[in-house]
C-alpha positions in Angstrom: -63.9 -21.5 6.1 -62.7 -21.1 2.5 -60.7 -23.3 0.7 -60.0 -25.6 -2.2 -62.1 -28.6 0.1 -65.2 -26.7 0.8 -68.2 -28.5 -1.1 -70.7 -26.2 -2.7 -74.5 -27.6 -3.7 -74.6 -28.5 -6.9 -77.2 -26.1 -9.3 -80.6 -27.9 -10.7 -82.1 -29.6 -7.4 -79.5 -30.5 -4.9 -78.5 -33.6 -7.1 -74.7 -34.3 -6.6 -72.6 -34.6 -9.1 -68.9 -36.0 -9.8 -66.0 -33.4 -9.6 -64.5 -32.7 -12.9 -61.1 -34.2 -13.6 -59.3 -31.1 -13.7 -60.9 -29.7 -10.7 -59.4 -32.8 -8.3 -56.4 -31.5 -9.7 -56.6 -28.4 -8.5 -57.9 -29.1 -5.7 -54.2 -31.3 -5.1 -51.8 -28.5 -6.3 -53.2 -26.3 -4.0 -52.8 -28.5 -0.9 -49.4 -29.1 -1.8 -48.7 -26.0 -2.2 -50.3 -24.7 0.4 -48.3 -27.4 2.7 -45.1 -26.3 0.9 -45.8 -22.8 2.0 -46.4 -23.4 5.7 -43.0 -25.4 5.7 -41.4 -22.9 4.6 -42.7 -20.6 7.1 -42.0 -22.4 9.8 -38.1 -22.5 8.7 -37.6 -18.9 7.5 -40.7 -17.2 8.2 -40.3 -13.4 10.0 -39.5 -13.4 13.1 -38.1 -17.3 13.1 -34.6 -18.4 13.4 -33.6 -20.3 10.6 -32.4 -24.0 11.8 -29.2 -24.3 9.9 -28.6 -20.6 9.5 -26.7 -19.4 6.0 -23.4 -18.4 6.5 -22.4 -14.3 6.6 -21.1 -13.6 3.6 -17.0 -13.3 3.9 -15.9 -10.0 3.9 -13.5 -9.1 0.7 -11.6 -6.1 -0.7 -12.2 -7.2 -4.3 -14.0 -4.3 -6.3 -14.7 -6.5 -9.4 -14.6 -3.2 -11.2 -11.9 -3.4 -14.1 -9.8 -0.9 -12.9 -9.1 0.7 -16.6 -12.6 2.0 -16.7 -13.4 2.7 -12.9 -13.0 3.8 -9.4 -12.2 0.4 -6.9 -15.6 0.1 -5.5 -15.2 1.7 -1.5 -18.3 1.1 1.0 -18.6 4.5 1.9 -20.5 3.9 5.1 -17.6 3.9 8.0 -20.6 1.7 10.0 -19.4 -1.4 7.0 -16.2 -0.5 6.7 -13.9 -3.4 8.0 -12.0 -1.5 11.2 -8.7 -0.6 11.8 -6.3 -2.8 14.0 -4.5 -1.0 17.4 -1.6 1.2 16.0 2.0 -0.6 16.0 5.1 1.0 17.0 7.1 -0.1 14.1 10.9 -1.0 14.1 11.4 -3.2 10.8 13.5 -3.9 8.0 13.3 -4.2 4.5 13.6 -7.3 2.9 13.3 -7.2 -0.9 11.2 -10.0 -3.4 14.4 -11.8 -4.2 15.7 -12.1 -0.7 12.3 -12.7 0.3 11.5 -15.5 -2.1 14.9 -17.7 -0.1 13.0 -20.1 2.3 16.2 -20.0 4.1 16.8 -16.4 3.8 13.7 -15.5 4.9 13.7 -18.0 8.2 16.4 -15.9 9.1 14.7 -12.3 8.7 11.9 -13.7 11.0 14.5 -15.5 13.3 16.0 -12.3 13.2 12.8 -10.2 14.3 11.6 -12.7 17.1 14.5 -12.6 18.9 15.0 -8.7 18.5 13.2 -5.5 19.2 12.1 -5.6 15.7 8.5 -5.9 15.2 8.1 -5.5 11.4 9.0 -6.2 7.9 8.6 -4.0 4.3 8.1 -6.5 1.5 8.0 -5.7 -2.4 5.0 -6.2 -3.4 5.2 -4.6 -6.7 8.8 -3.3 -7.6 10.6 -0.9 -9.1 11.3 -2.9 -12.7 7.0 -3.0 -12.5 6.8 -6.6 -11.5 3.8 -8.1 -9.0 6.3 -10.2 -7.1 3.7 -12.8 -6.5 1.6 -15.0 -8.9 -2.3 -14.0 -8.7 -5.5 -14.6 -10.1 -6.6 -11.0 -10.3 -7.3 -10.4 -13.6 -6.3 -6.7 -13.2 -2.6 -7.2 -12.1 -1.6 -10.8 -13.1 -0.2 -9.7 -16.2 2.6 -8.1 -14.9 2.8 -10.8 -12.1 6.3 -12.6 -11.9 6.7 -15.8 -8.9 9.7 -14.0 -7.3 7.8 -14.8 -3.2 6.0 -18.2 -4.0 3.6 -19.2 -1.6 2.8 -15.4 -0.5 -0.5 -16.4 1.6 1.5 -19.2 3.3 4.1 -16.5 4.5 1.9 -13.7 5.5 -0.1 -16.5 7.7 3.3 -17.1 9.7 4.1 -13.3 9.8 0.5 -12.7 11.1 1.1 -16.0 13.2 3.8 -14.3 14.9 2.7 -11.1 16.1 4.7 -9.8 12.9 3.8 -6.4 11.4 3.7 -7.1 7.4 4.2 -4.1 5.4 3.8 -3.9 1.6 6.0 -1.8 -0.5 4.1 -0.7 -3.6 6.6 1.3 -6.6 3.6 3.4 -7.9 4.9 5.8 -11.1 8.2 4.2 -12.5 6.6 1.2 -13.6 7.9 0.6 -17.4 6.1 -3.1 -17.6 3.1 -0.7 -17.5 4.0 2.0 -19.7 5.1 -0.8 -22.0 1.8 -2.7 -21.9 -0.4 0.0 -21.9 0.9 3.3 -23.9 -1.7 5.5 -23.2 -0.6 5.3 -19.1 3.1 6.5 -19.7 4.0 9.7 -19.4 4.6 11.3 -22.6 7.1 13.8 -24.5 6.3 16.8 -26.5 6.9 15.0 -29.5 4.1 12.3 -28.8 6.2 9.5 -27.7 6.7 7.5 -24.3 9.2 9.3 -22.2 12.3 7.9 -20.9 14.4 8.8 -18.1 18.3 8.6 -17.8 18.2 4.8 -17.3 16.3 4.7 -20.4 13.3 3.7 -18.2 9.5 4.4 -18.7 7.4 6.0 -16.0 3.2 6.1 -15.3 1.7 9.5 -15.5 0.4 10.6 -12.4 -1.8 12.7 -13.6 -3.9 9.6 -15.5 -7.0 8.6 -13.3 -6.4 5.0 -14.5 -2.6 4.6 -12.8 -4.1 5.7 -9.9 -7.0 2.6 -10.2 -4.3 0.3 -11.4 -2.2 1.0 -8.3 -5.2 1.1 -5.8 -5.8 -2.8 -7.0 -2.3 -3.8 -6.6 -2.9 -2.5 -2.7 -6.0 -4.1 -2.5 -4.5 -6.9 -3.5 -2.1 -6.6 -0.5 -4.6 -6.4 1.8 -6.7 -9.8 0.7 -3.4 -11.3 1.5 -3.5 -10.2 5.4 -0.5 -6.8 4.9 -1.6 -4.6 7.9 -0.2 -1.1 5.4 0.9 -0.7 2.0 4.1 1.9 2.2 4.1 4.0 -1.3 7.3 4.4 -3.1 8.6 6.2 -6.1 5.1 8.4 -5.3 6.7 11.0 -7.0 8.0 12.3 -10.7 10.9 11.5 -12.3 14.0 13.8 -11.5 16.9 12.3 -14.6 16.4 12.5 -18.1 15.2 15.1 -20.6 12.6 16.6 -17.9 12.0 19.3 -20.3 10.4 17.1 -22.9 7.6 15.8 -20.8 4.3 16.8 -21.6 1.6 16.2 -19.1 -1.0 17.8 -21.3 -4.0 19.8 -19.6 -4.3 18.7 -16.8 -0.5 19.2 -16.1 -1.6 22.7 -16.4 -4.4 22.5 -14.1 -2.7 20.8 -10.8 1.3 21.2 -9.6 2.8 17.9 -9.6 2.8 18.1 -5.6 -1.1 18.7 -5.9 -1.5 15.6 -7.7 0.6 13.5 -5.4 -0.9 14.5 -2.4 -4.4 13.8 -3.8 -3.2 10.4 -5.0 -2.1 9.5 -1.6 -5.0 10.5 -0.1 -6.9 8.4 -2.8 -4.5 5.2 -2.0 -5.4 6.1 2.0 -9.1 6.6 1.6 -9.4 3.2 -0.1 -7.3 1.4 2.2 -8.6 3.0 5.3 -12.4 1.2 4.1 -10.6 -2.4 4.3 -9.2 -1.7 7.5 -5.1 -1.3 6.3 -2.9 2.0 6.9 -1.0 3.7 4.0 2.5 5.3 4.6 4.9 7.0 1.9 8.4 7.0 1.2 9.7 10.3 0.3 13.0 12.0 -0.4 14.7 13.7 3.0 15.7 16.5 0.8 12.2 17.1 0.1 11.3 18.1 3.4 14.2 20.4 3.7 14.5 22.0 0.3 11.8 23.8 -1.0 12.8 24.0 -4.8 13.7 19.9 -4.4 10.1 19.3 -3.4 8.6 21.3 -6.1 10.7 19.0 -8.6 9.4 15.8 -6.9 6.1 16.8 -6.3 6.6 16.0 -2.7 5.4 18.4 -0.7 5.4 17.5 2.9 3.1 19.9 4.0 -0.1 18.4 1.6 1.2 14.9 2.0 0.5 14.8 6.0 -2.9 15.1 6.3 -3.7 12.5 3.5 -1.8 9.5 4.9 -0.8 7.7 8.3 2.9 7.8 8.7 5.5 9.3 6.4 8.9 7.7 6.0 11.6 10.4 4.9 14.4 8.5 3.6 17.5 10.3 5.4 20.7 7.9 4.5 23.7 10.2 5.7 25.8 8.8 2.5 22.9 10.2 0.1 23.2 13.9 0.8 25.2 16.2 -1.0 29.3 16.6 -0.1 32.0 18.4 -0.5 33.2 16.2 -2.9 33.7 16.4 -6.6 32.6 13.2 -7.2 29.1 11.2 -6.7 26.8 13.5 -4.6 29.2 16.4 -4.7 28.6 19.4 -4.8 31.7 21.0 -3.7 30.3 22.6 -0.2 28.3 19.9 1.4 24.4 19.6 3.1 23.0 22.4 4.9 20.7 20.4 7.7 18.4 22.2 9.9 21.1 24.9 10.1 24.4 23.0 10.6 26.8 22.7 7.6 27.5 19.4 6.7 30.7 18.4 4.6 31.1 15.0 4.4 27.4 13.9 6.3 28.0 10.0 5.2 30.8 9.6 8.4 28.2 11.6 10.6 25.1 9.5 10.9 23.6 10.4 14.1 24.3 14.1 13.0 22.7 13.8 10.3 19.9 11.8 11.2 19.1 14.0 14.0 19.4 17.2 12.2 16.7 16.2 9.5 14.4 15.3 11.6 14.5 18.1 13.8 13.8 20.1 10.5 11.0 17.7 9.9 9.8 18.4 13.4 9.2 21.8 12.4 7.6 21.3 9.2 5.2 18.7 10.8 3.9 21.5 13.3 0.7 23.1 12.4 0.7 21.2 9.2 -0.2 17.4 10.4 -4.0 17.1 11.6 -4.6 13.6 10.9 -1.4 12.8 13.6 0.5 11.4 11.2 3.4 8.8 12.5 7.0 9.7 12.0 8.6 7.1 11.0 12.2 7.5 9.3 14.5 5.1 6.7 17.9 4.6 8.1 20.7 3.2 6.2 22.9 -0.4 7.1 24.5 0.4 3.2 27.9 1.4 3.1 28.5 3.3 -0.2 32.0 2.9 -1.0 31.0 4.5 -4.4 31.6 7.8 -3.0 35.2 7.4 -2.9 38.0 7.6 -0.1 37.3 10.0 3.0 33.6 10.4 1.7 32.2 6.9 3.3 32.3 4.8 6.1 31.3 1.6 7.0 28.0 1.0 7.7 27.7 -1.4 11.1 26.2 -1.9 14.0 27.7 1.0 15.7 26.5 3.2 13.0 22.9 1.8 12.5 22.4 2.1 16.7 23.8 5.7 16.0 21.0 6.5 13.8 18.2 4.8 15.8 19.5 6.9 18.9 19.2 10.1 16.9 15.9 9.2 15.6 15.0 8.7 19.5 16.7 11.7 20.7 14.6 13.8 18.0 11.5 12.7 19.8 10.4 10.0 17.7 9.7 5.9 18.1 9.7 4.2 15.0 11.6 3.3 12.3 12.5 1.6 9.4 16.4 0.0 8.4 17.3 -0.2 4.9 20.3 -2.2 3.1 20.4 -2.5 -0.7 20.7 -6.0 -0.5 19.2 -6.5 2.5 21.4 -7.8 4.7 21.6 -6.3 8.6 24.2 -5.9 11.4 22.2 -8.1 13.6 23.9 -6.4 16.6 22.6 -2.9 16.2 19.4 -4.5 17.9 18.5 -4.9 20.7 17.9 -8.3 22.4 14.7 -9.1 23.8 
């Protein structure tokens, strides 16, 4: 047997001799590290158990990728991807960040929901002024991070608690914090400069890779606080303002502005799907019913469908055109699924009906993924349109619209009010 400890005669007639110094040192590394090495074997060697196991790393949706140079980082093996929870049948409300950021406000919403047939609740996530509406560590969205929900985690744990469907509402391209911050994302005139709508408001190009990136992190972000889907809003271009100064440059040229939408959705989807949340989209009603008004948005139903899980066509009676001279008149009225419409605000289950009848149609032969249904109905009265043009907008009216969205053939929905307050009586007691 070989080894460190074997004795070997000595040369010049078998006299024995002493070991060198340095060789009894050898000779005691080696044992210890020969005993170190067998130790070790013994506790992690192939085919062992270790004794105190390390722990499986935690999954997480953070790419660590600064998102103004790259792609979010996705696992592309579905084996690693986290998976998808069941499918819910979602009947929510939306609650914006300042009504959302009232302790005592928001006891009520959830109040609200438990004792209800509501199941789920939109929250702002990122908002239409460009604000994160939550502080956060990540580097890649805390600058435009305002403390308008404090304790976010501590509220999606008692929504999650409670069998309560979060949703988070991401404003992707009218964002003028970014545009402001970082000039080279906004969208541009012909003249060089940022571009400003109406409201005097900057927008995100769609067209830049990097907004896309930026946007993805913000949903990411969503996810790592326990949101089950990220509905996108304002996924679409501007529609007031000089629209005949913008200049997308090339690659403007190179897509329609519903091409680019639909493949930025199905970007948002694809990264989402790989962390186990769903992605929905807000869109115009009109948008789905008007072919020329979908070109303008760039929201093209018919490419959106197959890139996203549910679609959310906002069809508030009081938002399509009247007969009116004043706000959303025209001096005719809507034209929905065939049926004339003069004054649709005091006809909400007409109106919601209609639309989604039309949708119906539009969905058929152009939805492979199954894409859910899943309308915005309106608890807003909008006096602003002026006498005879408006109702008010109760519990008789909401119930009206949830019947029609029923009677269309569809289950869920989603209740909007502008300052999010609900005619608790339009549902249902469970």
């Amino acid at each position: 047997m070989g080894g460190p400890e074997r004795k070997h005669p000595a040369p010049g007639g078998g006299k024995r001799k002493r070991l060198p110094v340095f060789s009894i040192v050898l000779i005691f590394c080696y044992l210890v590290i020969s005993v170190l090495v067998f130790a070790y074997g013994i506790r992690e060697g192939p085919g062992r158990t270790p004794a105190s196991p390390p722990a499986e790393p935690t999954p997480s949706v953070n790419t660590a990728v600064p998102v103004e140079t790259s792609t979010p980082e996705i696992e592309q093996n579905a084996e690693q991807s986290i998976p998808m929870p069941p499918a819910v049948k979602v009947k929510g409300i939306w609650v914006g960040a300042w009504y959302a950021g009232d302790q005592e406000k928001m006891n009520n919403y959830i109040d609200l929901i438990d004792r209800t047939e509501l199941n789920a609740i939109v929250l702002d996530v990122k908002e239409e002024y460009g604000h994160i509406t939550f502080l956060t560590e990540n580097e890649h969205i805390s600058g435009t991070a305002k403390d308008l929900i404090p304790e976010i985690s501590k509220l999606l744990n008692n929504l999650n608690s409670r069998d309560i469907y979060p949703i988070a509402r991401v404003v992707c391209f009218k964002d003028p914090i970014r545009a402001s911050q970082n000039p080279q994302c906004a969208i541009m005139d012909i003249n060089g400069n940022q571009w400003r709508d109406k409201g005097d408001t900057m927008w995100i190009d769609p067209y830049k890779r990097e907004n896309w990136e930026y946007i993805a992190e913000v949903c990411l972000e969503a996810a790592r606080l326990g949101f089950k889907e990220v509905q996108l809003d304002y996924v679409r271009l501007p529609v007031e303002g000089k629209l005949s100064e913008i200049d997308y440059g090339q690659a403007g040229e190179q897509q329609t502005r519903a091409e680019v939408i639909a493949e930025f959705v199905g970007y948002i989807r694809d990264t989402m799907h790989q962390v186990g949340v769903r992605t929905s989209v807000d869109v115009f009603a009109i948008s789905g019913i008007s072919e020329s008004d979908s070109d303008y948005l760039g929201q093209d139903v018919r490419l959106l469908l197959p890139n996203l899980d549910a679609i959310s066509p906002m069809i508030y009676p009081s938002h399509f055109a009247n007969e009116g001279t004043g706000p959303f008149g025209n001096g005719v009225g809507s034209i929905i699924n065939g049926e004339l419409f003069k004054r649709p605000a005091l006809e909400p289950y007409g109106v919601v009906y209609n639309a989604l009848a039309h949708f119906t149609r539009l969905m058929d032969g152009n939805n492979p993924t199954n894409s859910v249904m899943r309308p915005f109905i309106q608890n807003s009265t909008d006096a602003f349109l002026g006498e005879g043009f408006y109702i008010q907008y109760g519990a008789d009216e909401v119930r009206a619209q949830i019947d029609a969205v029923y009677d269309a053939g569809f289950e869920e929905w989603l209740v909007w009010n502008n300052v999010s307050v609900y005619s608790e009586d339009a549902f249902l007691e469970e």
